[in-house]
C-alpha positions as CSV (number, residue, x, y, z in Angstrom):
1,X,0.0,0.0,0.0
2,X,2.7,2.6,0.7
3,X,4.3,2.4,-2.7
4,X,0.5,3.3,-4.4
5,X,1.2,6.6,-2.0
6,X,4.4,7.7,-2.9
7,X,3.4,8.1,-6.5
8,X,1.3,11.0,-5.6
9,X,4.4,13.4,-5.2
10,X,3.7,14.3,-1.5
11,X,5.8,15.5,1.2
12,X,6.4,12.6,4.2
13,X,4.0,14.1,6.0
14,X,1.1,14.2,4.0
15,X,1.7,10.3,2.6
16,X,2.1,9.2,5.9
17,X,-1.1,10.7,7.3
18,X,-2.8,10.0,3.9
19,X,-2.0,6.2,4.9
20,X,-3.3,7.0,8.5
21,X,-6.4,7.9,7.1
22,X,-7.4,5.2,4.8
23,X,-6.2,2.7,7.4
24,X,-8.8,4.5,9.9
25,X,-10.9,4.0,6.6
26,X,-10.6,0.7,6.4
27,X,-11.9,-0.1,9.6
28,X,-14.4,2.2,10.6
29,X,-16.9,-0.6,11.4
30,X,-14.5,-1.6,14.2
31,X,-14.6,1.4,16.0
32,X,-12.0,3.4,17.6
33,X,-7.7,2.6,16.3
34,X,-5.2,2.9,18.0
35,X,-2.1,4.7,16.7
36,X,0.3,1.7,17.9
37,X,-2.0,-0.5,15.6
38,X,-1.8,1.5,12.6
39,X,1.6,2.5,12.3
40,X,2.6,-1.4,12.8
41,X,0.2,-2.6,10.5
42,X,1.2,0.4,8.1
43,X,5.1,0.2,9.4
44,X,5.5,3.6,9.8
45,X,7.1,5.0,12.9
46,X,4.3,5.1,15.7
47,X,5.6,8.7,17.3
48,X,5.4,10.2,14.1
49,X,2.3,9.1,13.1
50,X,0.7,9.8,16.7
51,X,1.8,13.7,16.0
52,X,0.4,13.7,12.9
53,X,-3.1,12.2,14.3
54,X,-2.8,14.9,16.4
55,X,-2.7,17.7,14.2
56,X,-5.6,15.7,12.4
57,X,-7.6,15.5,14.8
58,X,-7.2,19.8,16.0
59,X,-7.9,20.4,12.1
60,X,-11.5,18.5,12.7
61,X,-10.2,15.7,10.5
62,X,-10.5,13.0,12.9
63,X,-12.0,12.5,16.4
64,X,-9.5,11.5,19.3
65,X,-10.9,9.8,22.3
66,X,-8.6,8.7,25.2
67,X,-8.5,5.9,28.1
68,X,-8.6,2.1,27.9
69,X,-11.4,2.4,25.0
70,X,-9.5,5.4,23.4
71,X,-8.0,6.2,20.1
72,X,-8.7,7.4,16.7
73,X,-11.7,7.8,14.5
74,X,-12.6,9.2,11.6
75,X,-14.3,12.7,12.3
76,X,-16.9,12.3,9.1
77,X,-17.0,9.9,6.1
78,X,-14.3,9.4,4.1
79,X,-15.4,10.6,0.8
80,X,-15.9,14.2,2.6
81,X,-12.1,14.5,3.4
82,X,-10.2,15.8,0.7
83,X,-6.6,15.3,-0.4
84,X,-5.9,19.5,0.6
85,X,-7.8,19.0,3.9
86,X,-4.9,16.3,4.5
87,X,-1.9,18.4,3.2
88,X,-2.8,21.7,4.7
89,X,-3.8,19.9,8.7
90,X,0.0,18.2,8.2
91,X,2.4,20.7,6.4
92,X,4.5,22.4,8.9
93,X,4.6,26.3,8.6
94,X,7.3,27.6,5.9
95,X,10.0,29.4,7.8
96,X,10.1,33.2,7.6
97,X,6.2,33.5,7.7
């Protein structure tokens, strides 16, 4: 699945939380994910993909619920996230701005 990404021409960032997302996707029905499970199943480095969750989930992208039960769920369906939504909640500030 990651080399279907990286065709796209994103920055890191981006790729990695557009994998996040379809993962998340992907198993909707099973309720809430937690970022340990998809960054092993997607092998990406959990830490980074926990930060980029993060900034996900204060763009309105996805919900974040904590605690035994906890983790990460989509926000709204799929099909009403967009590729720019993605890119603009995960690009870091350009210097000098």
């Amino acid at each position: 699945m990651r080399g279907d990404v990286r065709l796209l021409g994103l920055s890191k960032s981006a790729r990695y939380a557009l994998l996040g997302l379809i993962h998340l996707a992907a198993h909707k029905d099973e309720g809430r994910v937690l970022v340990e499970n998809a960054a092993q199943a997607l092998e990406l480095p959990p830490s980074y993909l926990a930060k980029l969750f993060q900034k996900m989930a204060r763009k309105g992208l996805l919900e974040s619920h904590r605690g035994p039960r906890g983790g990460y769920i989509l926000a709204r369906a799929p099909e009403q996230i967009t590729l720019a939504e993605v890119v603009s909640a995960t690009q870091e500030p350009a210097e000098g701005r």
